[in-house]
N, CA, C and O atoms as CSV, one atom per row, in Angstrom:
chain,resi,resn,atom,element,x,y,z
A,1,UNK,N,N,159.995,-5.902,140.326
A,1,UNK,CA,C,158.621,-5.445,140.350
A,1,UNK,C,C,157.859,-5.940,139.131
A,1,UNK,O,O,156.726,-6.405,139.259
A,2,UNK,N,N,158.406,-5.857,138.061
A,2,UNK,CA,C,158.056,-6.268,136.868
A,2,UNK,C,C,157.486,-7.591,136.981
A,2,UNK,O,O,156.467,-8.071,136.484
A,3,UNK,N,N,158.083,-7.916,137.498
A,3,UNK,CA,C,158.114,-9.838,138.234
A,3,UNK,C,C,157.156,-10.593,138.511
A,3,UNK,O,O,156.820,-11.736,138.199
A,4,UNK,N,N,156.713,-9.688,139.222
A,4,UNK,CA,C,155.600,-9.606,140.397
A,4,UNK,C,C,154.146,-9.559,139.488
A,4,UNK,O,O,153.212,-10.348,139.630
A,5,UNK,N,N,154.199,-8.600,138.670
A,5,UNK,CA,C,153.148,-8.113,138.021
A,5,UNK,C,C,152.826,-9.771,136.736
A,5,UNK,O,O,151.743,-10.349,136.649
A,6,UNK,N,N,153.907,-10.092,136.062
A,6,UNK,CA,C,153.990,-11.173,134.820
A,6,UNK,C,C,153.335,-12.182,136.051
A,6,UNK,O,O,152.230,-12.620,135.729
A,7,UNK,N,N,153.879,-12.689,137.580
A,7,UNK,CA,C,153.802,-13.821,137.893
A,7,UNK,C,C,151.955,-13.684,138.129
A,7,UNK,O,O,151.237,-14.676,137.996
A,8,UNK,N,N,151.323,-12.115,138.536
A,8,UNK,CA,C,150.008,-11.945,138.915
A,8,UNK,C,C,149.459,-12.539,138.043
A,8,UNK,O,O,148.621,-13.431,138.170
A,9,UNK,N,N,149.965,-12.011,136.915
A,9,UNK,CA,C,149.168,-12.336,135.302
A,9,UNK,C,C,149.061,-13.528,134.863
A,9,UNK,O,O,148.107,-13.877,134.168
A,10,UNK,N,N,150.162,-14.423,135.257
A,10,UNK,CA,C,150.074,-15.653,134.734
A,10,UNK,C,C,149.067,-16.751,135.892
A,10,UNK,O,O,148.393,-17.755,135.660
A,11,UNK,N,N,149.313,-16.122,136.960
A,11,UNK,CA,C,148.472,-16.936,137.728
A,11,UNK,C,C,146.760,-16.710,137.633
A,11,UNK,O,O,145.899,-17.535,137.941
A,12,UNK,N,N,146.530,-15.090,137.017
A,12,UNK,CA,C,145.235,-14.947,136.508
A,12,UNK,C,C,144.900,-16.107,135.536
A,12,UNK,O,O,144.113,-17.027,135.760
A,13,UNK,N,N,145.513,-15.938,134.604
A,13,UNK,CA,C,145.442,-16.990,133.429
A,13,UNK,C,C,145.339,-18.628,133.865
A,13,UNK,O,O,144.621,-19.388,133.215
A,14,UNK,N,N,145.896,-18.958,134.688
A,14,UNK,CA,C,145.955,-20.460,135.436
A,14,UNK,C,C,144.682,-20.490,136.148
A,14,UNK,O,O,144.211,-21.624,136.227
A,15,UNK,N,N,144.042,-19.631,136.649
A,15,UNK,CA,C,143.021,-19.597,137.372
A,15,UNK,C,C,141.591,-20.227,136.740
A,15,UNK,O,O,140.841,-21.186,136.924
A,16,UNK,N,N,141.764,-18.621,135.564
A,16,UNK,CA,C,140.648,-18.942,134.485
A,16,UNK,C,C,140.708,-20.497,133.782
A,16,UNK,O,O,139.778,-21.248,133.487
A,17,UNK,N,N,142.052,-20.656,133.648
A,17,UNK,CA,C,141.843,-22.337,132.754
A,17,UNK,C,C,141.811,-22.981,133.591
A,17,UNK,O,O,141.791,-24.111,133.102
A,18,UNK,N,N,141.777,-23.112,135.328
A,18,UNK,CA,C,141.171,-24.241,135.242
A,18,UNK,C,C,139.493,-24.096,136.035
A,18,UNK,O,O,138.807,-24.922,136.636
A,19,UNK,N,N,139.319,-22.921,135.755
A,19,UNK,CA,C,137.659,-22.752,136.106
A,19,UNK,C,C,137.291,-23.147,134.843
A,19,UNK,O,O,136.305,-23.880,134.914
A,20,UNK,N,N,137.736,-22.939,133.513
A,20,UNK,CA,C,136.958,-23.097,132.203
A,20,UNK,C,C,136.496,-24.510,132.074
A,20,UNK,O,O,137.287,-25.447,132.179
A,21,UNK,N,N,135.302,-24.659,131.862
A,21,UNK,CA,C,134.664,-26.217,131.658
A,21,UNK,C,C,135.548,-26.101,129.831
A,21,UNK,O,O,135.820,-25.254,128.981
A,22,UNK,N,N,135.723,-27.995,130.152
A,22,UNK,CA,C,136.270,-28.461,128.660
A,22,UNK,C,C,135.692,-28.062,127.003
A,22,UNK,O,O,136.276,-28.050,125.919
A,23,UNK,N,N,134.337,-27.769,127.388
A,23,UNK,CA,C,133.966,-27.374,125.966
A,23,UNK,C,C,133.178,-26.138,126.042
A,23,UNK,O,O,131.981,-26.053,125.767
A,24,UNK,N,N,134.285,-24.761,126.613
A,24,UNK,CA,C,133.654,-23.620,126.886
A,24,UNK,C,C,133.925,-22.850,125.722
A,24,UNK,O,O,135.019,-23.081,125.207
A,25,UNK,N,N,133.105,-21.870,125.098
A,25,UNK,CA,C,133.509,-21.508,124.025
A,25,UNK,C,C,134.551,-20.374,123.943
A,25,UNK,O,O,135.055,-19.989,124.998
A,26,UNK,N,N,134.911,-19.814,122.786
A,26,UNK,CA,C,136.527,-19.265,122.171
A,26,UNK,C,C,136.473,-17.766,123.254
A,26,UNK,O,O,135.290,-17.479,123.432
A,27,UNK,N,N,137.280,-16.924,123.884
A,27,UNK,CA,C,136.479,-16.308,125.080
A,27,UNK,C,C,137.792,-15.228,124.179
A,27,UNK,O,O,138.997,-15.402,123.996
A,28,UNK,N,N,136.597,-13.830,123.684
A,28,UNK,CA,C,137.486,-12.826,122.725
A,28,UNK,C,C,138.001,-11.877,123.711
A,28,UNK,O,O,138.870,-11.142,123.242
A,29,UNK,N,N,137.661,-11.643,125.179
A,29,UNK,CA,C,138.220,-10.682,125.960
A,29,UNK,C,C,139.720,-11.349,126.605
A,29,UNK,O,O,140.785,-10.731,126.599
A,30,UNK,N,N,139.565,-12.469,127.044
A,30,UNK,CA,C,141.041,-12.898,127.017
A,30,UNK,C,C,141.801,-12.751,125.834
A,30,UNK,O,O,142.886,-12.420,126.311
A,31,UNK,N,N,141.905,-12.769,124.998
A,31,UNK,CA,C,142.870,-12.353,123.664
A,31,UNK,C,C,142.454,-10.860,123.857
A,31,UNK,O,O,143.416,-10.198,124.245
A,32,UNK,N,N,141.743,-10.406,123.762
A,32,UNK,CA,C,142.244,-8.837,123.686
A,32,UNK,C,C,143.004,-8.166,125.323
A,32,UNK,O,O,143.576,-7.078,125.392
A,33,UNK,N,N,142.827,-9.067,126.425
A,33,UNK,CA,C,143.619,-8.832,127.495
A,33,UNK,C,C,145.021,-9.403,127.281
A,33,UNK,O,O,145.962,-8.633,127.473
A,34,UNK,N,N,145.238,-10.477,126.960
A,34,UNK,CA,C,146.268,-10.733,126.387
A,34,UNK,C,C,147.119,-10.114,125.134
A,34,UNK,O,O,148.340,-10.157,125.287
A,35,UNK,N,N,146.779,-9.714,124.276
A,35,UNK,CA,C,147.030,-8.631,123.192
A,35,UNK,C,C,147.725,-6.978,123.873
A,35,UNK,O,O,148.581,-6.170,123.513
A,36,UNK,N,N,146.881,-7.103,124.882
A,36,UNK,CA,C,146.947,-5.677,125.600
A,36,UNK,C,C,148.330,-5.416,126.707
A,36,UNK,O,O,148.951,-4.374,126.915
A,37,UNK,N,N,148.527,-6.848,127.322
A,37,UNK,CA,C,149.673,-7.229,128.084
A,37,UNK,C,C,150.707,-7.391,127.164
A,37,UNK,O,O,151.729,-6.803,127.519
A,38,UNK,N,N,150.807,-8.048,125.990
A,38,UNK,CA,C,151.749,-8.546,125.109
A,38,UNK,C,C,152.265,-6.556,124.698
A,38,UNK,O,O,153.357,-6.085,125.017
A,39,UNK,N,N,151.332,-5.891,124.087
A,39,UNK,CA,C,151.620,-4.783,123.860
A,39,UNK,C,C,152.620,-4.135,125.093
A,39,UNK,O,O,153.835,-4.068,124.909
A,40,UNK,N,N,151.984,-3.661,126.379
A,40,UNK,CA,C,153.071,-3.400,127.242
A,40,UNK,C,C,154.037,-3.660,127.572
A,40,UNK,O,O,154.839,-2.799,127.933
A,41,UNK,N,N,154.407,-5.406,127.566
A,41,UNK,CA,C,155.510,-5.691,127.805
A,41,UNK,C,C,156.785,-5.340,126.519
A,41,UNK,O,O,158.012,-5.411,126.581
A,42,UNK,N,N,156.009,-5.010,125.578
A,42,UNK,CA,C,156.799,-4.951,124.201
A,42,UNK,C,C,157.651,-3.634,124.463
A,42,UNK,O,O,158.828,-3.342,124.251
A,43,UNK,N,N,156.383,-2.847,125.107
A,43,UNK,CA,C,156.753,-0.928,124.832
A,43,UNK,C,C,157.965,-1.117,126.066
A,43,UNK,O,O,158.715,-0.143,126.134
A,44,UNK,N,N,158.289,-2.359,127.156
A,44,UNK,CA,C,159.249,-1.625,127.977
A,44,UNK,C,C,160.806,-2.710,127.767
A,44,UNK,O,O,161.542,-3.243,128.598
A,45,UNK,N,N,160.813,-2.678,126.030
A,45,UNK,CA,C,161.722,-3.090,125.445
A,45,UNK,C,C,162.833,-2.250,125.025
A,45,UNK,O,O,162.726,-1.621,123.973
A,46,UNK,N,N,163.997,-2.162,125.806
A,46,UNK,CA,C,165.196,-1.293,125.728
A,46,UNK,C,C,165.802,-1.876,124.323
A,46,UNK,O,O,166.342,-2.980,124.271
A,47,UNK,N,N,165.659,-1.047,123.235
A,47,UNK,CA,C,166.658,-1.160,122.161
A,47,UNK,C,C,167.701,-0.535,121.447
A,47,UNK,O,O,167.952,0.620,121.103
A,48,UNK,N,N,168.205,-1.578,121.333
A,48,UNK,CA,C,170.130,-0.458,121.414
A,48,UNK,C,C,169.663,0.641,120.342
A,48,UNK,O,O,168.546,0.637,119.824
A,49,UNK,N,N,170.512,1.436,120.122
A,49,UNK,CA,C,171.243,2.474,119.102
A,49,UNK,C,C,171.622,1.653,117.710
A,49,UNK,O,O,171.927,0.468,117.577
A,50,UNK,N,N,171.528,2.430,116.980
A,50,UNK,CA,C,171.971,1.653,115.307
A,50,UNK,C,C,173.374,2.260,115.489
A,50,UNK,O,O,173.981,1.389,114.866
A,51,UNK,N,N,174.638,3.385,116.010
A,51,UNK,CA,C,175.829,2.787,116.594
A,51,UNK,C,C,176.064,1.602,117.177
A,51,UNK,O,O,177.112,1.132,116.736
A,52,UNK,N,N,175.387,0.692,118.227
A,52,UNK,CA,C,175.583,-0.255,119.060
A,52,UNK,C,C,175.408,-1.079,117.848
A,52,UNK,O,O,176.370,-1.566,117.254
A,53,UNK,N,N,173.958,-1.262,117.414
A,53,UNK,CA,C,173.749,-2.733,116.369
A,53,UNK,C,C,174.791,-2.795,115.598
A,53,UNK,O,O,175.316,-3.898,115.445
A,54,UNK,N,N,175.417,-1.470,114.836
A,54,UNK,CA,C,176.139,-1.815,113.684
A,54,UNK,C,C,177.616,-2.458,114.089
A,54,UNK,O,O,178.299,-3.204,113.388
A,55,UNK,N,N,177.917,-1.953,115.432
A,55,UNK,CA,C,178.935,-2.629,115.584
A,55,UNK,C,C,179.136,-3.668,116.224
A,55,UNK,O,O,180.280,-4.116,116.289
A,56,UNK,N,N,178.053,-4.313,116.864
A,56,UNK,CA,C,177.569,-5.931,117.199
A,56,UNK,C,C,177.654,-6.404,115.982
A,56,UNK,O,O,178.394,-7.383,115.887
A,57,UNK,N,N,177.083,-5.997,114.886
A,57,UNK,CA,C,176.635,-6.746,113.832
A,57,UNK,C,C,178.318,-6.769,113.180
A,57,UNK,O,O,178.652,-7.911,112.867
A,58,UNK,N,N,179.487,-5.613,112.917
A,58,UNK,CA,C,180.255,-5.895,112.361
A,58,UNK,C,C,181.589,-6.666,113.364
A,58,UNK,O,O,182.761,-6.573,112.997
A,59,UNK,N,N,181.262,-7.276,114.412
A,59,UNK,CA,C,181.976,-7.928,115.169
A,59,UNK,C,C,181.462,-9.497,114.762
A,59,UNK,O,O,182.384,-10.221,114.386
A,60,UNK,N,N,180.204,-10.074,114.784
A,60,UNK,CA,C,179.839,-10.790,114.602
A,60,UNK,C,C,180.387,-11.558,113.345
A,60,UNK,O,O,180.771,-12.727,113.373
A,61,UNK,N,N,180.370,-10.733,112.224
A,61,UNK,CA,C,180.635,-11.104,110.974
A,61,UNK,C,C,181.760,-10.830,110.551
A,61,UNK,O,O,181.937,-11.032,109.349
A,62,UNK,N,N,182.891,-10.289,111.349
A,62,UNK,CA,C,184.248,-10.201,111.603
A,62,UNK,C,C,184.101,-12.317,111.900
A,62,UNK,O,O,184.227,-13.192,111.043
A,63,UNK,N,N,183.838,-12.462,113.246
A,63,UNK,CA,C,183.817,-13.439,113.812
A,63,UNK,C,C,183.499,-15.081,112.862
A,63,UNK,O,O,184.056,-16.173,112.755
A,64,UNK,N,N,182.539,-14.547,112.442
A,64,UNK,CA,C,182.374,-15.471,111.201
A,64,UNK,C,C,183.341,-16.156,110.601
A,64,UNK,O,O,183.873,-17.236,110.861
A,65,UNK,N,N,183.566,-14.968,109.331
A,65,UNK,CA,C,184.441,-15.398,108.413
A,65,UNK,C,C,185.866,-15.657,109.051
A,65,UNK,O,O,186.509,-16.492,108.416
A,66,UNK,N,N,186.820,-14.884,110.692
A,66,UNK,CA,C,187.556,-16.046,111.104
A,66,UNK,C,C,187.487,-17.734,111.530
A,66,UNK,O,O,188.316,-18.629,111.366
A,67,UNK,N,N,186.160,-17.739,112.127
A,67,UNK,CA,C,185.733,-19.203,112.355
A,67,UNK,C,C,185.900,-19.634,111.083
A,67,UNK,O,O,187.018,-20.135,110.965
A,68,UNK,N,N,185.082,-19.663,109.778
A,68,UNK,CA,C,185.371,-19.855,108.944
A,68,UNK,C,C,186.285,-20.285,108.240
A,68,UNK,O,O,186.072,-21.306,107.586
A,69,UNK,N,N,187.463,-19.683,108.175
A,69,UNK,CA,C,188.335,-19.671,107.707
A,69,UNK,C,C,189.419,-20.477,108.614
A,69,UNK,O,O,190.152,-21.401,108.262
A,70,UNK,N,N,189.324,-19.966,109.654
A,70,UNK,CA,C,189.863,-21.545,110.711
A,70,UNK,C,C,189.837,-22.856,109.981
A,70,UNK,O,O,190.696,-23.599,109.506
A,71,UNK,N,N,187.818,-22.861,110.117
A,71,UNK,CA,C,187.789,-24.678,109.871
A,71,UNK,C,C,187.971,-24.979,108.426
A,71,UNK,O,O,188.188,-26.160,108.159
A,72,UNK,N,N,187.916,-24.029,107.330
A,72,UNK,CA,C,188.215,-24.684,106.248
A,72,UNK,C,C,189.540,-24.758,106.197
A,72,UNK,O,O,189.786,-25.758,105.522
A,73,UNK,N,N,190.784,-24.127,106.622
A,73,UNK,CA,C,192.171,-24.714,106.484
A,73,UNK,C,C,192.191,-25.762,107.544
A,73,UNK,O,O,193.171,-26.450,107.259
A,74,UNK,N,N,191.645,-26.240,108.592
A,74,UNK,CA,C,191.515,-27.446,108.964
A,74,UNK,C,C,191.082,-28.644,108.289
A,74,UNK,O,O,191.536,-29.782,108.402
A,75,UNK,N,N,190.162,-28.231,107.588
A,75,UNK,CA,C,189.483,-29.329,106.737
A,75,UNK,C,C,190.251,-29.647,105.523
A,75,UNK,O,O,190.500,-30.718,104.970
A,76,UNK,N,N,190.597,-28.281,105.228
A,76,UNK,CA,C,191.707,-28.909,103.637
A,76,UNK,C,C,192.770,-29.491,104.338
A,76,UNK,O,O,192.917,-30.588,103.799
A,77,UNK,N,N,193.946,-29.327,105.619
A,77,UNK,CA,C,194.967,-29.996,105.865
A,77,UNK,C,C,194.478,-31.440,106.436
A,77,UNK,O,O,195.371,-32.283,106.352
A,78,UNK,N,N,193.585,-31.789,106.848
A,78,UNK,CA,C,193.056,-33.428,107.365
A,78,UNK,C,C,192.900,-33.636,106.504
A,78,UNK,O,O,193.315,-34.748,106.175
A,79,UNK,N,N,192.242,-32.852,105.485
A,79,UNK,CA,C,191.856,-34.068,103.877
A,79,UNK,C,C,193.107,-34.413,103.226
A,79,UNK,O,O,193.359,-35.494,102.693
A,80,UNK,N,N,194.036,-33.183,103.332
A,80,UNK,CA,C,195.230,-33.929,102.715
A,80,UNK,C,C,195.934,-34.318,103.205
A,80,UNK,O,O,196.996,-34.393,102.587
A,81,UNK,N,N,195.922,-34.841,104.602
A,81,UNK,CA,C,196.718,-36.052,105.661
A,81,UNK,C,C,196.943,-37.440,105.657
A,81,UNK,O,O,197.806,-38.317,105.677
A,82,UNK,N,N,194.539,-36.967,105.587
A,82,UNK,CA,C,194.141,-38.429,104.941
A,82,UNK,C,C,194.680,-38.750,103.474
A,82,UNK,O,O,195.285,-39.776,103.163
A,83,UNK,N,N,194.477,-38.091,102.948
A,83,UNK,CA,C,194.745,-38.324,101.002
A,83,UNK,C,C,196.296,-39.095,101.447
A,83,UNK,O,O,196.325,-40.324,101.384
A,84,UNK,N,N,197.343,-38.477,101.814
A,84,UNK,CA,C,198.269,-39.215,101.752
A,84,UNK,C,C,198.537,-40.472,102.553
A,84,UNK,O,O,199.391,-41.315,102.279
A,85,UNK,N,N,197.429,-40.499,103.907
A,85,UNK,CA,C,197.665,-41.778,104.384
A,85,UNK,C,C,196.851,-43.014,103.958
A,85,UNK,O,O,196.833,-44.169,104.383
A,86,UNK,N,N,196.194,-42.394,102.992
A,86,UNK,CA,C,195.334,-43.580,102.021
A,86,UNK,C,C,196.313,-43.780,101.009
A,86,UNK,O,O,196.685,-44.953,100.968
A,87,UNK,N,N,196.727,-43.208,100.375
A,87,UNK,CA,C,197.621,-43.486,99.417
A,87,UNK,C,C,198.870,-44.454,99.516
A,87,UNK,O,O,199.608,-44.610,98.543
């Protein structure tokens, strides 16, 4: 449903630009209709719990520093593969 309503809106907007002649001037009710849509769609923004974030966030950065730590003992054992097959 939501869908329906963004695709109305955007086709409003397609409409108006291409009725607008090329050197029509700066038009302040579209930005405040637009301002006004941007606002609603904001308010029907589901945001987690600071339980949920904190533990996204401490999985993430769990995740990290193993990647991390992966590729730098990769990188030190190729460097010293190479070191000895240059040598």
């Amino acid at each position: 449903m939501a869908i329906n309503k963004s695709t109305k809106s955007m086709k409003k907007v397609t409409q108006a630009d291409k009725n607008a002649e090329p050197g029509s001037k700066f038009e302040l009710s579209r930005i405040s209709e637009f301002s006004q849509e941007v606002k609603n769609e904001f308010n029907k923004i589901a945001w987690p719990d600071k339980k949920h974030t904190m533990a996204t966030t401490g999985v993430v950065v769990l995740l990290v520093f193993m990647v991390s730590f992966y590729l730098g003992t990769v990188d030190l054992l190729l460097g010293k593969l190479i070191g000895l097959v240059i040598k």
